[in-house]
C-alpha positions in Angstrom: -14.0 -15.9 -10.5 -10.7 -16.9 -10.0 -8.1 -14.8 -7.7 -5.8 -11.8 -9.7 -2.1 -13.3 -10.0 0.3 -10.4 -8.6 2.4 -8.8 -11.5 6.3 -8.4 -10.7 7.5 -4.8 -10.9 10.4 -3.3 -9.9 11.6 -2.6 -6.0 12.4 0.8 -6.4 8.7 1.8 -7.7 8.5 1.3 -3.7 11.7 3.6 -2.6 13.6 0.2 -2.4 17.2 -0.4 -3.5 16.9 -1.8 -7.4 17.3 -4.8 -8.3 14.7 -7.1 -6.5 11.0 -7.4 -8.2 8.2 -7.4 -5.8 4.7 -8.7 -6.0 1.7 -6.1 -7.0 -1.7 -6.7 -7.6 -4.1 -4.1 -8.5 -7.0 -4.0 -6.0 -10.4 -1.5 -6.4 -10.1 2.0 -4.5 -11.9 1.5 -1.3 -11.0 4.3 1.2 -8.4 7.8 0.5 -5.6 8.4 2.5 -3.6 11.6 3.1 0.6 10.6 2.3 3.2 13.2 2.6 5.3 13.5 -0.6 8.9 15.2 -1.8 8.3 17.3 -5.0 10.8 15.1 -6.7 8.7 12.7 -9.2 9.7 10.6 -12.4 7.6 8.6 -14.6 5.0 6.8 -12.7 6.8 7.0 -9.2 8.3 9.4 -6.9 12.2 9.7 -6.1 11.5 9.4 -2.4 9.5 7.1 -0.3 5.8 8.7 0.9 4.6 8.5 4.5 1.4 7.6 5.0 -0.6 10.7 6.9 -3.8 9.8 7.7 -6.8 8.2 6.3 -9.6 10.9 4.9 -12.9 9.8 6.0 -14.6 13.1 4.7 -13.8 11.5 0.7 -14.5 8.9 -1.1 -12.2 7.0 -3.9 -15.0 8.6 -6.4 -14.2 12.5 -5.6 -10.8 12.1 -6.7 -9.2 12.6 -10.1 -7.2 10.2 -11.2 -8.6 7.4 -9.2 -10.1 4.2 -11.6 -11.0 0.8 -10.8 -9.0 -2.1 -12.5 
């Protein structure tokens, strides 16, 4: 099976200034973590950066909604 080539989306899906594209490749759930998150959200990204929390080892990628494997 040959290796997933990253796809190029655009910087400020990461809180980065616009304008740059940056390297993404899909990977399976593995592990859930905890991020802390502002409110403000637009299609498929939140204004502000999240900050990672902690990593939740009570829950597995299957318990949560929304989570699929690509």
């Amino acid at each position: 099976m040959e290796p997933r080539r990253p796809e190029q989306i655009p910087s400020s899906r990461f809180g980065q200034p616009p304008g740059d594209l940056v390297d993404y490749t899909p990977t399976e759930p593995l592990l859930v973590v905890e991020v802390d998150a502002d409110v403000c959200f637009e299609p498929d990204r939140w204004r502000h950066p999240t900050q990672f929390c902690r990593v939740r080892l009570d829950l597995q990628p299957a318990e949560i909604s929304g989570v699929e494997a690509r």
